[in-house]
ROGUKOL-692924 format. One record per residue (C-alpha): residue number from 1; x, y, z; residue in one letter; chain. Coordinates in steps of 0.02 Angstrom, whole numbers, plus 50000, padded with zeros to 5 digits. Layout:
! residues N
<i NUM, u X, v Y, w Z, aa A, ch A>
...
END
This chain:
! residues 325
<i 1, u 53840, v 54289, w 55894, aa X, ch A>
<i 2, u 53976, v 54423, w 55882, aa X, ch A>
<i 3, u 53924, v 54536, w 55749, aa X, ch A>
<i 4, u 54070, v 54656, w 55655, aa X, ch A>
<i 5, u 54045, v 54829, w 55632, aa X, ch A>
<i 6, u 54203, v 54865, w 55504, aa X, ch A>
<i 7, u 54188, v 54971, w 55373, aa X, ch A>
<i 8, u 54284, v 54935, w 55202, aa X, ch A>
<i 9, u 54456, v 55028, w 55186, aa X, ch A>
<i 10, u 54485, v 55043, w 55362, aa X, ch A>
<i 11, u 54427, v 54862, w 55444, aa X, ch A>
<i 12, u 54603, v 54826, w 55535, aa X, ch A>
<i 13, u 54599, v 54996, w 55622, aa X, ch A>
<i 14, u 54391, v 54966, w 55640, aa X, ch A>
<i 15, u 54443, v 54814, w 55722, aa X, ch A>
<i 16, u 54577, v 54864, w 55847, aa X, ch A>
<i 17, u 54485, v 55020, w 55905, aa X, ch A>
<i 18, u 54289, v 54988, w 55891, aa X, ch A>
<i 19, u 54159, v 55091, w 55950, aa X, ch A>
<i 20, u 54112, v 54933, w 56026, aa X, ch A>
<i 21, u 54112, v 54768, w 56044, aa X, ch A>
<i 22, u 53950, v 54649, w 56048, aa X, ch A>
<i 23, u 53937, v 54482, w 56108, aa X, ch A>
<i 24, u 53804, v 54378, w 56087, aa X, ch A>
<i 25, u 53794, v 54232, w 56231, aa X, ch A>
<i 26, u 53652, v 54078, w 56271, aa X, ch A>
<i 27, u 53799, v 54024, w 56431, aa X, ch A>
<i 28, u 53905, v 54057, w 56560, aa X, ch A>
<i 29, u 54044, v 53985, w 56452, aa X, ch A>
<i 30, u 54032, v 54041, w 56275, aa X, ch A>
<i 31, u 54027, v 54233, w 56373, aa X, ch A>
<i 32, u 54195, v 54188, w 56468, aa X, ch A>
<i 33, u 54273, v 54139, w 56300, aa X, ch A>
<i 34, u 54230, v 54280, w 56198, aa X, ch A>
<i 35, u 54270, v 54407, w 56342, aa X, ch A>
<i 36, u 54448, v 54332, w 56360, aa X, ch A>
<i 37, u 54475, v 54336, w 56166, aa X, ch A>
<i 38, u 54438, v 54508, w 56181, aa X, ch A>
<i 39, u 54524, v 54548, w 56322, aa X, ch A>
<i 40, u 54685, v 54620, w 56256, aa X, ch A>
<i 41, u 54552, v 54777, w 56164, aa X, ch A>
<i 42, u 54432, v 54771, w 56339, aa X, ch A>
<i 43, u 54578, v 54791, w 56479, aa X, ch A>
<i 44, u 54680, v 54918, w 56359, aa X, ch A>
<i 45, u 54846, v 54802, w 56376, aa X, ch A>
<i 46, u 54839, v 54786, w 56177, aa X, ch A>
<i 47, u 54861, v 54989, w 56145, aa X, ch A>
<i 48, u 55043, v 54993, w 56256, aa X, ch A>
<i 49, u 55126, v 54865, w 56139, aa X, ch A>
<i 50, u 55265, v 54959, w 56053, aa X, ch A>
<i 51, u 55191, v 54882, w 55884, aa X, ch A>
<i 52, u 55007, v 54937, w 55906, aa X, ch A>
<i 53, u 54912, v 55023, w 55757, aa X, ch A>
<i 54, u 54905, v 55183, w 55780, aa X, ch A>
<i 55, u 54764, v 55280, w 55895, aa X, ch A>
<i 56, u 54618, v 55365, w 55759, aa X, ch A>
<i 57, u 54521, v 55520, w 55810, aa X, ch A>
<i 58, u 54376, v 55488, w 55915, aa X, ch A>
<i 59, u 54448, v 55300, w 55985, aa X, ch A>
<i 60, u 54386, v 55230, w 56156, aa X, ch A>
<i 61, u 54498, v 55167, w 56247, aa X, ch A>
<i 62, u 54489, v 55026, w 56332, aa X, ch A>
<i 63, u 54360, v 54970, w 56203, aa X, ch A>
<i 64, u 54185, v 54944, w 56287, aa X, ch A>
<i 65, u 54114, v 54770, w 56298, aa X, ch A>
<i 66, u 53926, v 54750, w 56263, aa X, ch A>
<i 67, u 53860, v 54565, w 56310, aa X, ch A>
<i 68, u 53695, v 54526, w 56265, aa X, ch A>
<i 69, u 53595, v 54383, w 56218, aa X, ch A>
<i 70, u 53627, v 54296, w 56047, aa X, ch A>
<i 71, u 53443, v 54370, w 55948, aa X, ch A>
<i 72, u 53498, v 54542, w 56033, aa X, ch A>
<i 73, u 53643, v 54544, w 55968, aa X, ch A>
<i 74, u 53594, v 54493, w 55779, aa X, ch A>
<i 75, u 53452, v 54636, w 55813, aa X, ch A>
<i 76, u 53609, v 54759, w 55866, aa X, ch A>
<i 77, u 53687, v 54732, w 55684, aa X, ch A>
<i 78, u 53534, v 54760, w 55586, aa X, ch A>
<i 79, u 53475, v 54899, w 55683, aa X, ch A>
<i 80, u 53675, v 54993, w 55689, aa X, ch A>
<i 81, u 53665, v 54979, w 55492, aa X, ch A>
<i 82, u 53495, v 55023, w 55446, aa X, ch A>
<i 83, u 53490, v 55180, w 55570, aa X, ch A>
<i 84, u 53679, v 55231, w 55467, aa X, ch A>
<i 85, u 53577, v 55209, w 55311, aa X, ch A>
<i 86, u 53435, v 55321, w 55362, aa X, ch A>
<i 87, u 53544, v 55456, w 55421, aa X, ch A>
<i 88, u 53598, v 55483, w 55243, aa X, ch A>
<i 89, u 53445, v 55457, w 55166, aa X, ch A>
<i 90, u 53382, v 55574, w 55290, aa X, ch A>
<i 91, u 53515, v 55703, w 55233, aa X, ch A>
<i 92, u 53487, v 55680, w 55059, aa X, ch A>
<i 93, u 53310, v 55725, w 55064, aa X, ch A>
<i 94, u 53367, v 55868, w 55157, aa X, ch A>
<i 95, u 53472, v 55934, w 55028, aa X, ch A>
<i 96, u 53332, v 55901, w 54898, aa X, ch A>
<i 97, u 53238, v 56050, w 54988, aa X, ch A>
<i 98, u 53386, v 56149, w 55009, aa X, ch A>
<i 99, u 53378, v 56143, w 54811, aa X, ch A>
<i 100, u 53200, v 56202, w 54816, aa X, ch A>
<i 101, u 53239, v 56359, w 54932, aa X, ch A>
<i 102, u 53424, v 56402, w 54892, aa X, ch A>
<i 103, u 53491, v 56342, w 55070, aa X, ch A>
<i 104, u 53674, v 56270, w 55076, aa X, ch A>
<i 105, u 53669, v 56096, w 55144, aa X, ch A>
<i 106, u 53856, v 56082, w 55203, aa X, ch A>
<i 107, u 53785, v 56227, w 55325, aa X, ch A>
<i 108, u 53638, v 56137, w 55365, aa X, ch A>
<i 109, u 53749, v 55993, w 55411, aa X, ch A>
<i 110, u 53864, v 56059, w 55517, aa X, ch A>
<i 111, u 53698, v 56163, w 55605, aa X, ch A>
<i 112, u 53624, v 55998, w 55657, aa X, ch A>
<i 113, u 53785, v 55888, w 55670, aa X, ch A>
<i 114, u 53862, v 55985, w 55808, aa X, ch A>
<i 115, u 53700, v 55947, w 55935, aa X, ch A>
<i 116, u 53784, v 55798, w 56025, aa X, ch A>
<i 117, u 53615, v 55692, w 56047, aa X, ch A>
<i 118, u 53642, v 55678, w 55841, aa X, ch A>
<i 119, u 53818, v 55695, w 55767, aa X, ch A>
<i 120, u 53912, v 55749, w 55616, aa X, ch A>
<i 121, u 53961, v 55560, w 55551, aa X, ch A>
<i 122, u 53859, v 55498, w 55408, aa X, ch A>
<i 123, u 53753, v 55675, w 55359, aa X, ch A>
<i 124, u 53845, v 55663, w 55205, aa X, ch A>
<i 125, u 53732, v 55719, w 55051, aa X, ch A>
<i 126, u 53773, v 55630, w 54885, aa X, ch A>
<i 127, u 53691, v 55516, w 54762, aa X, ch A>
<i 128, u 53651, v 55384, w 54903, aa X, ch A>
<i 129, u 53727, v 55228, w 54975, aa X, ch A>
<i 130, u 53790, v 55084, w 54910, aa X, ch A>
<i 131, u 53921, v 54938, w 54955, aa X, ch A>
<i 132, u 53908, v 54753, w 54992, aa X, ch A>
<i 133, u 53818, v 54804, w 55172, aa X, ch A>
<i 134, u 53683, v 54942, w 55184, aa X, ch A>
<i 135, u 53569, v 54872, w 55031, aa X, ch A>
<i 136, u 53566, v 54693, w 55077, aa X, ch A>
<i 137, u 53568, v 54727, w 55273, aa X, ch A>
<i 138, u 53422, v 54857, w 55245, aa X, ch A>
<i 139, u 53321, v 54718, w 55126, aa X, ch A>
<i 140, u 53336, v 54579, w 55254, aa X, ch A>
<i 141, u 53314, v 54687, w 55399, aa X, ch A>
<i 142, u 53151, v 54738, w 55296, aa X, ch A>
<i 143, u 53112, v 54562, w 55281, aa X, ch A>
<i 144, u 53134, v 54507, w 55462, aa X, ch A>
<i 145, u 53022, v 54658, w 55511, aa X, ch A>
<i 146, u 52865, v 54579, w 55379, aa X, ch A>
<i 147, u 52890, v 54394, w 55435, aa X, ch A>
<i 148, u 52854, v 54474, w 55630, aa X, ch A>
<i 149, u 52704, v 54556, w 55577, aa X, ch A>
<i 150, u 52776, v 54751, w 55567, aa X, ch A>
<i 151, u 52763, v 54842, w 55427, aa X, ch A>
<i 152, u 52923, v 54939, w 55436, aa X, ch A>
<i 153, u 52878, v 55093, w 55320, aa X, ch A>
<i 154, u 53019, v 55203, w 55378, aa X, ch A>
<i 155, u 53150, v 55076, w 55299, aa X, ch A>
<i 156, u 53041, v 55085, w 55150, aa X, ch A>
<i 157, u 53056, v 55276, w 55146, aa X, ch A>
<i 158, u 53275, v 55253, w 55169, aa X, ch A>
<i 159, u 53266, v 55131, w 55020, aa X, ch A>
<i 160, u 53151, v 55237, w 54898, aa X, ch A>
<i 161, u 53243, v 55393, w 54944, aa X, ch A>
<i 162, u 53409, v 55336, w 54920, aa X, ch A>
<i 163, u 53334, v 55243, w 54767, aa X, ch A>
<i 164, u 53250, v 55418, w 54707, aa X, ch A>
<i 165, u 53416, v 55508, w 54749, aa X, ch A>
<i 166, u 53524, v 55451, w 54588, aa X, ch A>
<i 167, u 53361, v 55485, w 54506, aa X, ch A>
<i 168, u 53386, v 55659, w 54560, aa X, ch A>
<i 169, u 53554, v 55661, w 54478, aa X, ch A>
<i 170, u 53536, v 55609, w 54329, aa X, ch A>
<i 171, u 53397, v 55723, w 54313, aa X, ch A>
<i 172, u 53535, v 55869, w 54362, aa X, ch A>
<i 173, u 53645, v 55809, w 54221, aa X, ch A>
<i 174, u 53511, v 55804, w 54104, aa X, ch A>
<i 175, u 53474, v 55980, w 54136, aa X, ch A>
<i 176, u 53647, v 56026, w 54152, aa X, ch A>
<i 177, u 53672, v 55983, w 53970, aa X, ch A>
<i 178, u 53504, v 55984, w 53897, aa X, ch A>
<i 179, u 53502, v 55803, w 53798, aa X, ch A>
<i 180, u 53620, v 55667, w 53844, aa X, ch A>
<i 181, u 53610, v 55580, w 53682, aa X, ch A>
<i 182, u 53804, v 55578, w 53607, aa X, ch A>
<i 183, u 53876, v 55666, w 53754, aa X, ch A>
<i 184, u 54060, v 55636, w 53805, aa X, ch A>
<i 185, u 54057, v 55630, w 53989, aa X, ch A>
<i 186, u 54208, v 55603, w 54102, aa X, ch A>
<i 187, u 54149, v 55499, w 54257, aa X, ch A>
<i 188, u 54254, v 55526, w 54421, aa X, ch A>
<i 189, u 54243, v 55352, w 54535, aa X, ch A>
<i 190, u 54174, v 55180, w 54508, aa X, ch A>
<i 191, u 54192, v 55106, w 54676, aa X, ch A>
<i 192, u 54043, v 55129, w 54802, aa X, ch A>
<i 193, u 54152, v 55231, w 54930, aa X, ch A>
<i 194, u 54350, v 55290, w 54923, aa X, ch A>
<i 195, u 54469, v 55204, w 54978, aa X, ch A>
<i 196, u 54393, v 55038, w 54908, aa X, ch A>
<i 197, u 54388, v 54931, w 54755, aa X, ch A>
<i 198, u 54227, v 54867, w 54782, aa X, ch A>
<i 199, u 54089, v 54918, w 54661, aa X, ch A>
<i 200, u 53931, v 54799, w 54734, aa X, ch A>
<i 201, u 53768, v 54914, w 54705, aa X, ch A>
<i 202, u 53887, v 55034, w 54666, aa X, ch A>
<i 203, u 53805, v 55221, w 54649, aa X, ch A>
<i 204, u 53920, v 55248, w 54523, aa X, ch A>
<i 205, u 53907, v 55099, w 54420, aa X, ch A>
<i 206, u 53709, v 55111, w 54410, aa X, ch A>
<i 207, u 53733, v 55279, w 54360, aa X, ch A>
<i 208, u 53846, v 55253, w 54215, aa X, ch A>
<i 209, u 53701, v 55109, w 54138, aa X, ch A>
<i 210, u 53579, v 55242, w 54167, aa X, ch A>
<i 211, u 53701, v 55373, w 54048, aa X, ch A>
<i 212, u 53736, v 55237, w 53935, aa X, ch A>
<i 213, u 53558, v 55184, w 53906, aa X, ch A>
<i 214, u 53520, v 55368, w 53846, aa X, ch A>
<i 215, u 53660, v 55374, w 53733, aa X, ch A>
<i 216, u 53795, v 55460, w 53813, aa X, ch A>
<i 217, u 53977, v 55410, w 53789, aa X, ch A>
<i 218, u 54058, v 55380, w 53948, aa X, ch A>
<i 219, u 54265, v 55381, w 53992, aa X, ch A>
<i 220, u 54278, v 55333, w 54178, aa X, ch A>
<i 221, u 54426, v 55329, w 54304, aa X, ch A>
<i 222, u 54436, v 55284, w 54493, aa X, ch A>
<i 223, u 54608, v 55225, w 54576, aa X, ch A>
<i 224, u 54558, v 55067, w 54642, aa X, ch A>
<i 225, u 54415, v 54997, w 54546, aa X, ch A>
<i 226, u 54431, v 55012, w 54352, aa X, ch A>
<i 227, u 54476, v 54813, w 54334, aa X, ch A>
<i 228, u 54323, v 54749, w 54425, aa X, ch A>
<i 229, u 54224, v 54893, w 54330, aa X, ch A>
<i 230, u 54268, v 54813, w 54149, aa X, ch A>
<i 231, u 54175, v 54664, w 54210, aa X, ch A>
<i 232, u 54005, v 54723, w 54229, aa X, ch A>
<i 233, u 54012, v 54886, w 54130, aa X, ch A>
<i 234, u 53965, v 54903, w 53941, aa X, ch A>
<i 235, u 54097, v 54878, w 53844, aa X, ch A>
<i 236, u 54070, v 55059, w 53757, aa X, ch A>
<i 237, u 54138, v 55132, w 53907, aa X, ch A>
<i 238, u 54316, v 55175, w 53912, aa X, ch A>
<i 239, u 54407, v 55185, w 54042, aa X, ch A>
<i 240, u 54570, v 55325, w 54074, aa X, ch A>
<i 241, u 54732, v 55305, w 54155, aa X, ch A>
<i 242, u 54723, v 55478, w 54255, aa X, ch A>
<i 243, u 54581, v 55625, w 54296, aa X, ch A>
<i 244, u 54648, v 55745, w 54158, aa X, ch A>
<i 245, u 54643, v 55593, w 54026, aa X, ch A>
<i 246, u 54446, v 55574, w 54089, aa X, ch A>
<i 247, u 54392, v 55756, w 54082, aa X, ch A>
<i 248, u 54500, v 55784, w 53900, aa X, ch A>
<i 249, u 54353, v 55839, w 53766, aa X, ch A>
<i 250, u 54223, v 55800, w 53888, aa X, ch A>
<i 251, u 54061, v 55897, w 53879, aa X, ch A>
<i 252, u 54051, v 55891, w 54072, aa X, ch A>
<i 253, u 54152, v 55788, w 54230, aa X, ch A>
<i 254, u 54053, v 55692, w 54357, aa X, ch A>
<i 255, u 54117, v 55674, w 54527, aa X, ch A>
<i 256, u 54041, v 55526, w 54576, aa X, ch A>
<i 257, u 54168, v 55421, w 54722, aa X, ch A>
<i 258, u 54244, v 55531, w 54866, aa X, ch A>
<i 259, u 54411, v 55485, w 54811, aa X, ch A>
<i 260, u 54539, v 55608, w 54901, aa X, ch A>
<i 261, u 54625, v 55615, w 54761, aa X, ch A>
<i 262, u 54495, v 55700, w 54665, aa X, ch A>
<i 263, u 54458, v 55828, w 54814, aa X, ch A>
<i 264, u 54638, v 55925, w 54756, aa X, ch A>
<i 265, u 54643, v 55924, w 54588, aa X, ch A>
<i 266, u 54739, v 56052, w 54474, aa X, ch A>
<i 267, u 54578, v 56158, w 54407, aa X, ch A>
<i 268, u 54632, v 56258, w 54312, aa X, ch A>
<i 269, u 54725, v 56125, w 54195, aa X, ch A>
<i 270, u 54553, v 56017, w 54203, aa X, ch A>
<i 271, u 54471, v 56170, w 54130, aa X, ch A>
<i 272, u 54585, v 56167, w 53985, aa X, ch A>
<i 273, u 54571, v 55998, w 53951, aa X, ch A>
<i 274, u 54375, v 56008, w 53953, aa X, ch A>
<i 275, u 54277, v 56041, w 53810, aa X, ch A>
<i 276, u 54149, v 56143, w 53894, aa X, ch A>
<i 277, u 54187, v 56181, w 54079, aa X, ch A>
<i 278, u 54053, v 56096, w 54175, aa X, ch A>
<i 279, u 54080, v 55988, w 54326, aa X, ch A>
<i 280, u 53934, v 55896, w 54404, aa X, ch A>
<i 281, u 53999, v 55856, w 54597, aa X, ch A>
<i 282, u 53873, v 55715, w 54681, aa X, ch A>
<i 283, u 53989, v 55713, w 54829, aa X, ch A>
<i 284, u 54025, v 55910, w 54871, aa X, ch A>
<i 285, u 54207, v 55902, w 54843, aa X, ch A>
<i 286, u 54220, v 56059, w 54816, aa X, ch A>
<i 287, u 54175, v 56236, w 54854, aa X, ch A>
<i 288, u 54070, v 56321, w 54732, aa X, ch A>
<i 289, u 54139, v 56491, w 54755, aa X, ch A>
<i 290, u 54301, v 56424, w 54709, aa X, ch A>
<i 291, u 54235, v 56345, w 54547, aa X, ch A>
<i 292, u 54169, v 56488, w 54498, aa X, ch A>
<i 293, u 54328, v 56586, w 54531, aa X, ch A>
<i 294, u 54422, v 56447, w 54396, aa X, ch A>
<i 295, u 54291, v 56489, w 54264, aa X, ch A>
<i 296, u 54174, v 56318, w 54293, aa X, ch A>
<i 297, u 53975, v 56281, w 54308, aa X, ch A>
<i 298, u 53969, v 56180, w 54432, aa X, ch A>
<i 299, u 53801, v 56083, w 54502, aa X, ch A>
<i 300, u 53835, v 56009, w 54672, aa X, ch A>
<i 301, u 53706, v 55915, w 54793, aa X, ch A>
<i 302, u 53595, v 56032, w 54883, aa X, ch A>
<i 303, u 53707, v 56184, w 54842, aa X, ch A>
<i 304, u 53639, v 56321, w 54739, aa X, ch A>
<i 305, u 53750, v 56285, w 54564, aa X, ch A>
<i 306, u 53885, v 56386, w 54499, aa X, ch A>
<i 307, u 53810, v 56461, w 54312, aa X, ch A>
<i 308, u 53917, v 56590, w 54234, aa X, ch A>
<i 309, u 53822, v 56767, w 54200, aa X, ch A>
<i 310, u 53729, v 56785, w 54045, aa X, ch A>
<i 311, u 53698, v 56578, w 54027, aa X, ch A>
<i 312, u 53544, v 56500, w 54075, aa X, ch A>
<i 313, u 53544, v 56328, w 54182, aa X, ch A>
<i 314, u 53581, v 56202, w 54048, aa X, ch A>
<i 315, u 53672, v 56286, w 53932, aa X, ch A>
<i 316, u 53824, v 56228, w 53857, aa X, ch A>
<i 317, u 53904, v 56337, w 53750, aa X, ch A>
<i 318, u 54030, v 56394, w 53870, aa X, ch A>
<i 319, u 54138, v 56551, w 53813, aa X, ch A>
<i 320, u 54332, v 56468, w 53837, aa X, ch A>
<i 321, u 54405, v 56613, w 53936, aa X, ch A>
<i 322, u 54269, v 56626, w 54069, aa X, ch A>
<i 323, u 54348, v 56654, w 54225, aa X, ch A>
<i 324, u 54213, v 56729, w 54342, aa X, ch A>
<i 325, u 54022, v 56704, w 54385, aa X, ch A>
END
C-alpha cells in the first residue's frame, strides 16, 4: 500500500517534494522495492539535477520515508484527509460565531494558526469543502469506523457542518437581497478549488441548483471549469466569457472559487458594471474596509459585512454614487 497525498493543481510538485512518503509493507522485499523507487526523493540526489522542479515554501528535504504495515498505511490516508476536512469544518463553525459576536475570523485565524502544535494550513473559512477526495474519503472512512463497531460522531459533526455551511450562505444571500425569486446574480467560480477544472461535489455547483431552484437567474464564470459546468448545470444558466461580463446588470456578485484571478480585480469598473453594488465573498478575497472605500456592501464569511450608512442589511436600492460606509 503506498497511499498519495497530492492535491489537485499542484500534484507534480506534491509529488517531488511531499510532506512524506508512506509505505505500506507485509515483507522484507516489497519494503526494499518501494524504498529504492523512492530513493532518488529519500537520499536528496533527485533535488541537485540541473532539471529539478523547483523547491516550494515549506519543502523537506530529503523527503522523509514512513514504512509501516499495509492496514496502517490505508489507516494513514483516511485519517490525513478526514483530520484536513475537520480543520475547516472546524473553522467554519468558528466563523459562524464570529458572526454572532462581531469578531473577525481572518484574525482569529492567524491567532490560533501561528501556535506551532496547530498551524495556519487549512483554517480557511468559506462555504465548505468539496472535490473528488474529502466527501468520499470522509463517507468511507465513516463507513469503515461503523463496520468496526465505533460510532464515529465527530466525522458526523465535519460532514453536517460543512453540509450546514452552504446552508449558511445561501441564507446570507437571501438576506442580502431580501427574495431571490428573478434575481440576476453573477456567480464567481464553478470548480471546487482554484487552480482546477474539477467541479465533483463542487460547493459552487450545489450552490447555483440551490439559487436556481428559488428562481434566481444565474450568469457564472470560472477560468478553468465552465465546459464541464454546462454538463451538469441547468441549462438556464449562462455562462460569461470574463468577470466584468458576469457582474454586468447583476443585482449582486458571488465569490464562490478562490480563483487568483478574482482576488485583484478592477473594483471600481465592477461597480459600474453592477446593477446594485453588492458582492457576497464565501472565500474572504477581499478586505472589507477596502470595499467599503469603492462604494460596495459586501457580506464575507465570519466578517462583520460592509452596509453603506442609512441602508438596513438587505436592502437593495443602492444610491449609484456611494463611495463610503
Amino acid at each position: 500500500s503506498n497511499p498519495e497525498f497530492l492535491r489537485e493543481g499542484t500534484a507534480v510538485t506534491d509529488f517531488l517534494y511531499p510532506d512524506r512518503i508512506v509505505v505500506g509493507v507485509d515483507s522484507p522485499r516489497s519494503e526494499a522495492v518501494l524504498c529504492d523507487i523512492y530513493r532518488p526523493l529519500t537520499d536528496g540526489s533527485y533535488y541537485q539535477e540541473r532539471d529539478a522542479i523547483p523547491q516550494p515554501d515549506r519543502a523537506r528535504i530529503p523527503a522523509p520515508i514512513i514504512v509501516t504495515s499495509t492496514k496502517s498505511a490505508e489507516l494513514i490516508k483516511h485519517a490525513s484527509n478526514a483530520f484536513l476536512a475537520m480543520k475547516i469544518s472546524f473553522i467554519n463553525a468558528i466563523a459562524s460565531i464570529c458572526e454572532s459576536v462581531g469578531a473577525n475570523v481572518q484574525q482569529v485565524c492567524q491567532g490560533i494558526g501561528t501556535d506551532s502544535r496547530i498551524g495556519p494550513r487549512f483554517l480557511n473559512p468559506g462555504i465548505g469543502y468539496g472535490g473528488s477526495c474529502f466527501p468520499k474519503d470522509l463517507m468511507a472512512f465513516r463507513a469503515v469506523a461503523r463496520e468496526c463497531g465505533y460510532d464515529f460522531r465527530l466525522l458526523d459533526e465535519v460532514i453536517r457542518i460543512n453540509e450546514e455551511q452552504r446552508q449558511r450562505f445561501l441564507r446570507k444571500v437571501r438576506s442580502a437581497l431580501w427574495t431571490l425569486r428573478g434575481k440576476r446574480l453573477g456567480v464567481l467560480g464553478l470548480a471546487f478549488k482554484g487552480g482546477t477544472d474539477d467541479i465533483r461535489e463542487s460547493p459552487a455547483i450545489l450552490l447555483i441548483e440551490s439559487l436556481i431552484e428559488e428562481g434566481c437567474q444565474v450568469v457564472a464564470y470560472d477560468p478553468a471549469a465552465v465546459d464541464r459546468s454546462r454538463e451538469v448545470l441547468d441549462p438556464s444558466v449562462k455562462f460569461a466569457a470574463n468577470p466584468y461580463e458576469t457582474a454586468a446588470g447583476a443585482d449582486a456578485l458571488l465569490i464562490l472559487t478562490e480563483w487568483e484571478e478574482f482576488a485583484s480585480l478592477d473594483l471600481d469598473r465592477l461597480h459600474r458594471e453592477m446593477k446594485y453594488p453588492i458582492v457576497i465573498d464565501g472565500r474572504n478575497l477581499y478586505r472589507p474596509d477596502v470595499m467599503a472605500e469603492h462604494g460596495f456592501t459586501y457580506y464575507s464569511v465570519g466578517r462583520i459585512p460592509v452596509i453603506p450608512e442609512g441602508l438596513p442589511a438587505g436592502a437593495v436600492d443602492i444610491p449609484r454614487n456611494h463611495k463610503k460606509s
